[in-house]
C-alpha positions as a LaTeX table, in Angstrom:
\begin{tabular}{lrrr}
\hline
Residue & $x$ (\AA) & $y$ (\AA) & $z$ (\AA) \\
\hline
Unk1 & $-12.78$ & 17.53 & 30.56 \\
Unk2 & $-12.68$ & 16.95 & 26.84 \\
Unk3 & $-9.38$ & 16.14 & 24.79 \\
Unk4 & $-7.95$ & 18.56 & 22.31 \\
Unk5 & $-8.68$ & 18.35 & 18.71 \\
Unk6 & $-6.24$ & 15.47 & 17.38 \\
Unk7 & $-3.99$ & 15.74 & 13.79 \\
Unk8 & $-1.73$ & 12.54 & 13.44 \\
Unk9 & 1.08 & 14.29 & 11.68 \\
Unk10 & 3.01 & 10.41 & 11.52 \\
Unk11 & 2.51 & 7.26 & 13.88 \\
Unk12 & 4.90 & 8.49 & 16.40 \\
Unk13 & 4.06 & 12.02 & 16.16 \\
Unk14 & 0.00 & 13.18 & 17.28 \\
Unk15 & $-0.62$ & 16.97 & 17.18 \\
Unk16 & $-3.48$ & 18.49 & 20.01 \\
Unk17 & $-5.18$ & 21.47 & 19.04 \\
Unk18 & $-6.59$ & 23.29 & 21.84 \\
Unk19 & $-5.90$ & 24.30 & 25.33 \\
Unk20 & $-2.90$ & 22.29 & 27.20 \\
Unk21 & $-5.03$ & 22.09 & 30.06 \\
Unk22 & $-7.34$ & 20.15 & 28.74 \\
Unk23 & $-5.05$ & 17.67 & 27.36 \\
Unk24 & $-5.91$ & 14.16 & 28.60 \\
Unk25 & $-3.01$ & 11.96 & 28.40 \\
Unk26 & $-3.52$ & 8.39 & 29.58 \\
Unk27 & 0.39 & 7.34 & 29.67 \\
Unk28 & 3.21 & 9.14 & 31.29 \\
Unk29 & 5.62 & 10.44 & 29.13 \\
Unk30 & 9.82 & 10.62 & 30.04 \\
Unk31 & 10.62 & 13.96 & 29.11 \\
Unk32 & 8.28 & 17.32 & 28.62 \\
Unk33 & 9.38 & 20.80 & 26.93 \\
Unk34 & 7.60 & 23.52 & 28.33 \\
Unk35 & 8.18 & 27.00 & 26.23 \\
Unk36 & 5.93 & 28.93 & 28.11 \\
Unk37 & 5.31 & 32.49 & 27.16 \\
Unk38 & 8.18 & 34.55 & 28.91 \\
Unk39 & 5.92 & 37.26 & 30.44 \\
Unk40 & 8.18 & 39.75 & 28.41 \\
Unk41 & 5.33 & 42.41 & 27.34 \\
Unk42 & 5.60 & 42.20 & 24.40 \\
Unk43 & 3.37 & 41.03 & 21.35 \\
Unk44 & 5.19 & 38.63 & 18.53 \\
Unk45 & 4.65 & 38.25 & 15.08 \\
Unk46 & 6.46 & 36.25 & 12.91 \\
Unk47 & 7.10 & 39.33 & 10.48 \\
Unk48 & 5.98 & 42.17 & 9.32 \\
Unk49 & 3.43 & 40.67 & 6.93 \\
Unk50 & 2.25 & 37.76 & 8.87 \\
Unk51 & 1.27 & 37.78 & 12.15 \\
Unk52 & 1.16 & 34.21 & 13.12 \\
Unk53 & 2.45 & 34.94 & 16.74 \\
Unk54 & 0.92 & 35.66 & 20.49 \\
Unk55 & 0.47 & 38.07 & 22.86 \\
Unk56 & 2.51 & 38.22 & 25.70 \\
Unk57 & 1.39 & 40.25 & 28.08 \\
Unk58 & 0.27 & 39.75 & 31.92 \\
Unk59 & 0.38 & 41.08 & 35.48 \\
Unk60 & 2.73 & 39.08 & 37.32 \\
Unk61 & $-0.60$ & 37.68 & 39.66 \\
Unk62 & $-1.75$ & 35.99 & 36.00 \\
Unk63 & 1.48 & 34.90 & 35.18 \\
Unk64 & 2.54 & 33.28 & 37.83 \\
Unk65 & $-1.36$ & 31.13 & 38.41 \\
Unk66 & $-1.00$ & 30.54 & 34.41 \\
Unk67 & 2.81 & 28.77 & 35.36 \\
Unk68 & 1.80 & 26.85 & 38.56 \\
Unk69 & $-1.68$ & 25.68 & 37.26 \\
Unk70 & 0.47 & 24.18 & 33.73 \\
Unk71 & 2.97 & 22.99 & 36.05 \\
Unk72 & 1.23 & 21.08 & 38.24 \\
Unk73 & $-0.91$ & 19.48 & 35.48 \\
Unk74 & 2.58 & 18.62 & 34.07 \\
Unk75 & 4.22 & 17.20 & 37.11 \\
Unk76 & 1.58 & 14.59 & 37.44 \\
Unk77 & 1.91 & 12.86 & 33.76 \\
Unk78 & 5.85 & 12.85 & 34.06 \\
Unk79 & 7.34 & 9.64 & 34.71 \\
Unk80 & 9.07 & 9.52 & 38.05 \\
Unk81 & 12.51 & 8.92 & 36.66 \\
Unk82 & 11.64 & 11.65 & 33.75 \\
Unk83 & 12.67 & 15.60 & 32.90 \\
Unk84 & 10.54 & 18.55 & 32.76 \\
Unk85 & 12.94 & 20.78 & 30.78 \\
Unk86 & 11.35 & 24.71 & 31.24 \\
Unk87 & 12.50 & 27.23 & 29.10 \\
Unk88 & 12.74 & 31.03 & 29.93 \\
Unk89 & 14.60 & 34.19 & 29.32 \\
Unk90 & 16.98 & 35.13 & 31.92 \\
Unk91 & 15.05 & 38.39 & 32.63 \\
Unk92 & 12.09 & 36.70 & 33.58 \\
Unk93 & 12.68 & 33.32 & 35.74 \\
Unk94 & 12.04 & 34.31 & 38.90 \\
Unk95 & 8.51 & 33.55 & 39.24 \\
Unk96 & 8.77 & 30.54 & 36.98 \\
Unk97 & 11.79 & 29.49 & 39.22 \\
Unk98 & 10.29 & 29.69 & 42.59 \\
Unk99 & 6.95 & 27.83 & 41.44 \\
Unk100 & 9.96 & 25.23 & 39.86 \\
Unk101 & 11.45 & 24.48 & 43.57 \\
Unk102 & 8.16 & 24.46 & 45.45 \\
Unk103 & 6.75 & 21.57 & 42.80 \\
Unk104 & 10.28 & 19.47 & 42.19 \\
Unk105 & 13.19 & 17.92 & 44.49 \\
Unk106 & 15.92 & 18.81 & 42.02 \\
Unk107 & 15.88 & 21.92 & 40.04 \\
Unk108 & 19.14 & 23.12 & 38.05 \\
Unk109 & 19.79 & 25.66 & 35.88 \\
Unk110 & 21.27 & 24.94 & 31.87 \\
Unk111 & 22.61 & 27.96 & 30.64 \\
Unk112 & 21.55 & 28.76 & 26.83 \\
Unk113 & 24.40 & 31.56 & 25.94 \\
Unk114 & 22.08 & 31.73 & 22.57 \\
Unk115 & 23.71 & 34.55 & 20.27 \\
Unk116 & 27.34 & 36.31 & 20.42 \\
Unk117 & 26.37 & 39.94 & 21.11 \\
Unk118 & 23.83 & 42.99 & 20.91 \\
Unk119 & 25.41 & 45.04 & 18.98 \\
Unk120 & 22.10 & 47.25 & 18.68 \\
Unk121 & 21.84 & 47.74 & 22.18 \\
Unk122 & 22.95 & 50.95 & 23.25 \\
Unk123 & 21.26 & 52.34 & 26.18 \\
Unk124 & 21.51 & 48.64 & 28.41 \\
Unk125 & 23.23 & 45.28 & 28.76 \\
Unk126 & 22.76 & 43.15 & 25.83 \\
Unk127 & 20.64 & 39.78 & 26.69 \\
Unk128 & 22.14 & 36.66 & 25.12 \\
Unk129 & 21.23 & 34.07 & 28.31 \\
Unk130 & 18.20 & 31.86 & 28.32 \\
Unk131 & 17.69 & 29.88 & 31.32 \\
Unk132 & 16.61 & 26.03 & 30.57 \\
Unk133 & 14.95 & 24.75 & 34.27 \\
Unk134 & 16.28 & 21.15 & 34.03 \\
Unk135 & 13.53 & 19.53 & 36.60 \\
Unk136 & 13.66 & 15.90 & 38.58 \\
Unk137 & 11.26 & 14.06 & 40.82 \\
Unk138 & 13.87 & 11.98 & 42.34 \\
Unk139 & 18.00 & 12.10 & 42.09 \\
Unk140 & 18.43 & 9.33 & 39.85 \\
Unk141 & 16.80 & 9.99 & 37.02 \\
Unk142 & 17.18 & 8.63 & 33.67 \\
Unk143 & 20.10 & 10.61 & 31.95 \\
Unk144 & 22.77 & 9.53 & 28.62 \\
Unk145 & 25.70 & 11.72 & 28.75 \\
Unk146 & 26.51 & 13.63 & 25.55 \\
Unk147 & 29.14 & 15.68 & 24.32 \\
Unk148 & 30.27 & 19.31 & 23.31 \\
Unk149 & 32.71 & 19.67 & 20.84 \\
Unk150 & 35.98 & 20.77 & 21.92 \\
Unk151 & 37.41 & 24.46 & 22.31 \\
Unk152 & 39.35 & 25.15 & 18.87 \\
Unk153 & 42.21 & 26.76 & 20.06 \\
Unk154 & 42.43 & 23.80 & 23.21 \\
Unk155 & 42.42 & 21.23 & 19.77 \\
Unk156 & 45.28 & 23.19 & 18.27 \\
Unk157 & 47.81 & 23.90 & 21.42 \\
Unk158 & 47.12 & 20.55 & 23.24 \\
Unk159 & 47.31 & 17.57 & 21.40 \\
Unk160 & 50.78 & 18.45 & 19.43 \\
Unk161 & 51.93 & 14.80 & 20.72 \\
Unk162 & 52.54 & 11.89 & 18.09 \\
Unk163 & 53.30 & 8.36 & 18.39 \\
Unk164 & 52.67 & 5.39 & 16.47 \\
Unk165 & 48.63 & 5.21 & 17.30 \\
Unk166 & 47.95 & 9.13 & 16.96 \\
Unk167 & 48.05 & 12.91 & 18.20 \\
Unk168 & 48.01 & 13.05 & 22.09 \\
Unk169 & 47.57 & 15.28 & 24.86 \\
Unk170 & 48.78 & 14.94 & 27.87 \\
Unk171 & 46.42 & 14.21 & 31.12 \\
Unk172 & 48.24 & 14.35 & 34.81 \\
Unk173 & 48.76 & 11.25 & 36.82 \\
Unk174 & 50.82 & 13.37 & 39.67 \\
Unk175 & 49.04 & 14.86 & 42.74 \\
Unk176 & 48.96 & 18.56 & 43.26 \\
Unk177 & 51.27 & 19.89 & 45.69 \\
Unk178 & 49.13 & 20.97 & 48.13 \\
Unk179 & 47.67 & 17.68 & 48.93 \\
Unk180 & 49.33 & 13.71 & 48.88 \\
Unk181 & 47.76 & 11.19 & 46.39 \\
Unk182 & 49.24 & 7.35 & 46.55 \\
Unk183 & 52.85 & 6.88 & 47.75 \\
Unk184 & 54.72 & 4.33 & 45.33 \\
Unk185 & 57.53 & 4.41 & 43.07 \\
Unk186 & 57.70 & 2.92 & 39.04 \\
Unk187 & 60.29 & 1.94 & 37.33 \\
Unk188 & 60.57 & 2.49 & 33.36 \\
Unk189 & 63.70 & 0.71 & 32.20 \\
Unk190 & 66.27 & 2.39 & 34.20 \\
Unk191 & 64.55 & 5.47 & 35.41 \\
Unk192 & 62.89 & 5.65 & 38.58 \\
Unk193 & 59.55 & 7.63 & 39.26 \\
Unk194 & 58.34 & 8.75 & 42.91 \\
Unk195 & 56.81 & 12.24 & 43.11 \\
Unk196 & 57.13 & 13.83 & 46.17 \\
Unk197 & 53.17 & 14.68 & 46.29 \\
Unk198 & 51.84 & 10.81 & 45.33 \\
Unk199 & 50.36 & 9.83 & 42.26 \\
Unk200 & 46.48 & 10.27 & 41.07 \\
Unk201 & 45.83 & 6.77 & 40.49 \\
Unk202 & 46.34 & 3.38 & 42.27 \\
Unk203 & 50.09 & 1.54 & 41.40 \\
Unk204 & 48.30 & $-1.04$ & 39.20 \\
Unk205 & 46.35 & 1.12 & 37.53 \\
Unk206 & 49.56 & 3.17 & 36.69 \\
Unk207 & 51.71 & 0.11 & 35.48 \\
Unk208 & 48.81 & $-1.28$ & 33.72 \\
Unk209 & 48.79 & 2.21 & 31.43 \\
Unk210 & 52.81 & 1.85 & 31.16 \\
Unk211 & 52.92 & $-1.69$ & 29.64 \\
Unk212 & 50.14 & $-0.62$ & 27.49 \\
Unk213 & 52.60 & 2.41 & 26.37 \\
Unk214 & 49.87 & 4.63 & 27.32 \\
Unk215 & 51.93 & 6.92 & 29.43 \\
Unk216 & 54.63 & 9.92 & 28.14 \\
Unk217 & 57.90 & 9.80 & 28.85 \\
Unk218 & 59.85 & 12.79 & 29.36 \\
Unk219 & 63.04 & 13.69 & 28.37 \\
Unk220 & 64.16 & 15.82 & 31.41 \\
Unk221 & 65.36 & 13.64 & 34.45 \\
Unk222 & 62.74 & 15.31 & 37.01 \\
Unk223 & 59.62 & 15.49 & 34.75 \\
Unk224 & 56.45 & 14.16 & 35.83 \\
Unk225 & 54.79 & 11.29 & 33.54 \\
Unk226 & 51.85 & 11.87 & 31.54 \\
Unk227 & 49.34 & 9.78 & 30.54 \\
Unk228 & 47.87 & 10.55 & 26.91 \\
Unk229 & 45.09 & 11.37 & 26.31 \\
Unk230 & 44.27 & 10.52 & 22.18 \\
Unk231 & 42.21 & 12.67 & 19.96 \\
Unk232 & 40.64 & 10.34 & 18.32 \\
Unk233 & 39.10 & 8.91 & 21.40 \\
Unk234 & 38.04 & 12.39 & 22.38 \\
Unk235 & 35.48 & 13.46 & 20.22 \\
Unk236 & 33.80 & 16.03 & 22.76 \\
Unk237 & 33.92 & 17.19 & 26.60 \\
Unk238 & 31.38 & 16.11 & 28.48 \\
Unk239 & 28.32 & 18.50 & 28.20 \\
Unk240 & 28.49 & 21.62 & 30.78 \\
Unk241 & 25.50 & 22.78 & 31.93 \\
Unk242 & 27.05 & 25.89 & 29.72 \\
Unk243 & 25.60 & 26.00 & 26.35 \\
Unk244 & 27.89 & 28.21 & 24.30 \\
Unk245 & 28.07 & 25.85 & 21.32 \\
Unk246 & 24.48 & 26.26 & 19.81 \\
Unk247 & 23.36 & 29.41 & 18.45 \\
Unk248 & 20.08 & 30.82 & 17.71 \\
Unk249 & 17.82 & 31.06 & 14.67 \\
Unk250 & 18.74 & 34.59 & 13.82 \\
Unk251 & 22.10 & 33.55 & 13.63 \\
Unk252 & 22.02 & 30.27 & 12.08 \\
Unk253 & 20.78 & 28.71 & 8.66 \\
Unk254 & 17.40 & 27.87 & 9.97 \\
Unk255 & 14.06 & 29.23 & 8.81 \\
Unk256 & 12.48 & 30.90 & 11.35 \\
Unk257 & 8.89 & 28.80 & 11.25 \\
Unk258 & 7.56 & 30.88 & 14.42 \\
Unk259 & 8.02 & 34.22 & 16.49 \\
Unk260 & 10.10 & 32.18 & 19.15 \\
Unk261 & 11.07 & 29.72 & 17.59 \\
Unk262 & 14.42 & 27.53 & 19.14 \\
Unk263 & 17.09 & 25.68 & 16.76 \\
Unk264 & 16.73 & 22.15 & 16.37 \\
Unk265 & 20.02 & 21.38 & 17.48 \\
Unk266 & 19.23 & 22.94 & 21.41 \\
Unk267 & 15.95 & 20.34 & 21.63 \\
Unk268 & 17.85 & 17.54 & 20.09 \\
Unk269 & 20.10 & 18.04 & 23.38 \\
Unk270 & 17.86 & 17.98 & 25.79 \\
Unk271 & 16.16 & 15.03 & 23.99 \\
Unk272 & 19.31 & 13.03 & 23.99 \\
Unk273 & 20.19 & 13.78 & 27.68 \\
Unk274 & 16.96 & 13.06 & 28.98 \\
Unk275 & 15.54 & 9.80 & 26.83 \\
Unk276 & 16.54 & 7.01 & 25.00 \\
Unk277 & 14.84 & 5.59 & 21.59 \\
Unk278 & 10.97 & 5.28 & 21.46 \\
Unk279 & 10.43 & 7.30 & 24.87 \\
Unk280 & 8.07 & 10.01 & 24.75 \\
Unk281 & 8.32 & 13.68 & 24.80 \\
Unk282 & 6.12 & 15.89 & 25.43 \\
Unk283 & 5.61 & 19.67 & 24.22 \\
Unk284 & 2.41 & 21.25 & 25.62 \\
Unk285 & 3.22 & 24.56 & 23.58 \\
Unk286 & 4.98 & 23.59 & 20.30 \\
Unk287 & 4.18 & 26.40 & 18.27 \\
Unk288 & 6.32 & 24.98 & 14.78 \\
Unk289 & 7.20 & 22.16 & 16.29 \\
Unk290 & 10.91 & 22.17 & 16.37 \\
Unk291 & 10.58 & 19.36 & 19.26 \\
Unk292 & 8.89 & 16.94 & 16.87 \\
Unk293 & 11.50 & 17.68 & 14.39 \\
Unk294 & 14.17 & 16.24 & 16.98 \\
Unk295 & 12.36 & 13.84 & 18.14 \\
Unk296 & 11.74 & 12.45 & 14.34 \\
Unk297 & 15.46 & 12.87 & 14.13 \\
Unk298 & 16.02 & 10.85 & 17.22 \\
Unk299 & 13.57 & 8.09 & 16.76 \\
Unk300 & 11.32 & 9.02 & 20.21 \\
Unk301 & 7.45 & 9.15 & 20.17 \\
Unk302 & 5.97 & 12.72 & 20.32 \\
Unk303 & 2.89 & 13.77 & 21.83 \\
Unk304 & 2.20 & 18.15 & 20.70 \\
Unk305 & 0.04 & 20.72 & 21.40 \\
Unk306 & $-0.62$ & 24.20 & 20.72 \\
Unk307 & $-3.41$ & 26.25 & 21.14 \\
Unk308 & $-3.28$ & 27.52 & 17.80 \\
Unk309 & $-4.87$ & 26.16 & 14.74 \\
Unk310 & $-2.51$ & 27.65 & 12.02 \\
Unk311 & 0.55 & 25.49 & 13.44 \\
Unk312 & $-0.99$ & 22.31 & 11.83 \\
Unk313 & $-0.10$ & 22.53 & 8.51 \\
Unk314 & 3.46 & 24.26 & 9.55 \\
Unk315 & 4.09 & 20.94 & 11.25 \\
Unk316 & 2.79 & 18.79 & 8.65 \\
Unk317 & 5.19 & 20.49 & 5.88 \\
Unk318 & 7.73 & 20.17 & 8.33 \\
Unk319 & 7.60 & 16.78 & 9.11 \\
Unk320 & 6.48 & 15.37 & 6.37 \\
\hline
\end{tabular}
């Protein structure tokens, strides 16, 4: 099987022209990006007056052996502790999901809420939902927690707290009613502290956040304590696998390079979740290379290709 035609766009970035399929990689890579077309009928064109873009149209029998033949050619160069991150539109991931379970042990869905509203769709319900297949040989695979910024409104109502070190919020350290937590009391200077329903956290866990005046006092007699919660060492909530907070081209300041194009911001993401500095990614379908981009950004090796020839010099100009 010959190798695709190669453009070194920079040393950690090499661009394949050709079919995926007859990609020959000789090193596994950590994380792949597989932007399939969505088997949406449609044609797409970049605009009116250029028609850089793809067809898009299949019987579901071609679709679904042009998915499983990709995936199965992809499966085999990931690493075992890497992520095969598919992308799809919500309307069409059935057959892309089922061919997903049948190849890998641990399929989940990200959810890609990627524009506000339709507001020019009248006669159906307005699609805004991608699906991002997040995909895993084994259960511990390599992963970096990152962050979504915080809800504006939950900024503004919940850390209205001061003390000497900074605006807090206030986290619980009592147990629920309907269940019993640990059974101890604390004393704070003369005020005694033993909830009915048990505390969250073990006693010396609870007295080590008291001497280090980590924990709210209230001023009623039967008030539960607090412990706060800072702002400044809350950045960002952990990252959902709802992804609300990233928008798409058409509604942000990007230039749309390509028909389907993705913001740089969503691959960035999935890079960051999924690798660590100078891993490789892997986009068998780059079109304007908007995972390069990131991965530039991020400092990880990037191995592209496309099957078009006019996305060379898109990616050059982009990159360099």
């Amino acid at each position: 099987m010959e190798s695709n035609n190669l453009h070194q766009i920079t040393d950690n970035i090499e661009l394949y022209i050709g079919n995926a399929l007859n990609m020959n990689i000789e090193k596994k890579v950590n994380m792949i990006y597989f932007d399939p077309p969505f088997n949406s009928n449609r044609d797409y064109k970049l605009n009116s007056t250029n028609s850089l873009g793809f067809s898009d149209k299949w019987t579901d029998k071609e679709y679904e052996e042009f998915i499983s033949t990709n995936i199965d050619k992809l499966y085999d160069i990931l690493e075992k502790d890497g992520t095969l991150f598919f992308h799809i539109s919500s309307s069409c991931m059935y057959i892309p999901e089922r061919i997903l379970r049948n190849k890998f042990k641990f399929v989940e869905p990200i959810f890609w809420k990627k524009c506000r509203s339709k507001n020019n769709v009248k006669k159906k319900l307005g699609s805004v939902m991608d699906i991002i297949w997040k995909c895993n040989k084994i259960s511990k695979s390599k992963f970096n927690l990152v962050t979504q910024a915080k809800d504006k409104k939950y900024l503004e109502n919940s850390f209205k707290n001061k003390d000497d070190v900074g605006n807090y919020a206030m986290g619980h350290l009592v147990t629920e009613k309907t269940k019993k937590g640990y059974m101890y009391e604390v004393d704070i200077g003369d005020r005694k502290f033993n909830p009915p329903s048990g505390w969250r956290i073990k006693e010396e866990v609870l007295k080590d956040l008291i001497q280090k005046n980590r924990v709210h006092l209230p001023k009623k007699k039967n008030a539960n304590l607090y412990k706060k919660i800072y702002l400044h060492e809350n950045p960002g909530k952990p990252c959902t696998d709802l992804w609300d907070d990233i928008h798409s081209i058409s509604q942000g300041s990007e230039i749309r390079k390509y028909p389907t194009a993705k913001p740089v911001k969503l691959l960035e993401r999935l890079i960051k979740i999924s690798t660590n500095e100078n891993d490789c990614v892997y986009d068998p379908m780059c079109g304007s290379g908007t995972t390069a981009d990131a991965c530039h950004r991020l400092n990880r090796r990037c191995i592209l290709n496309d099957s078009n020839e006019d996305v060379v010099s898109i990616i050059e100009n982009r990159i360099n």
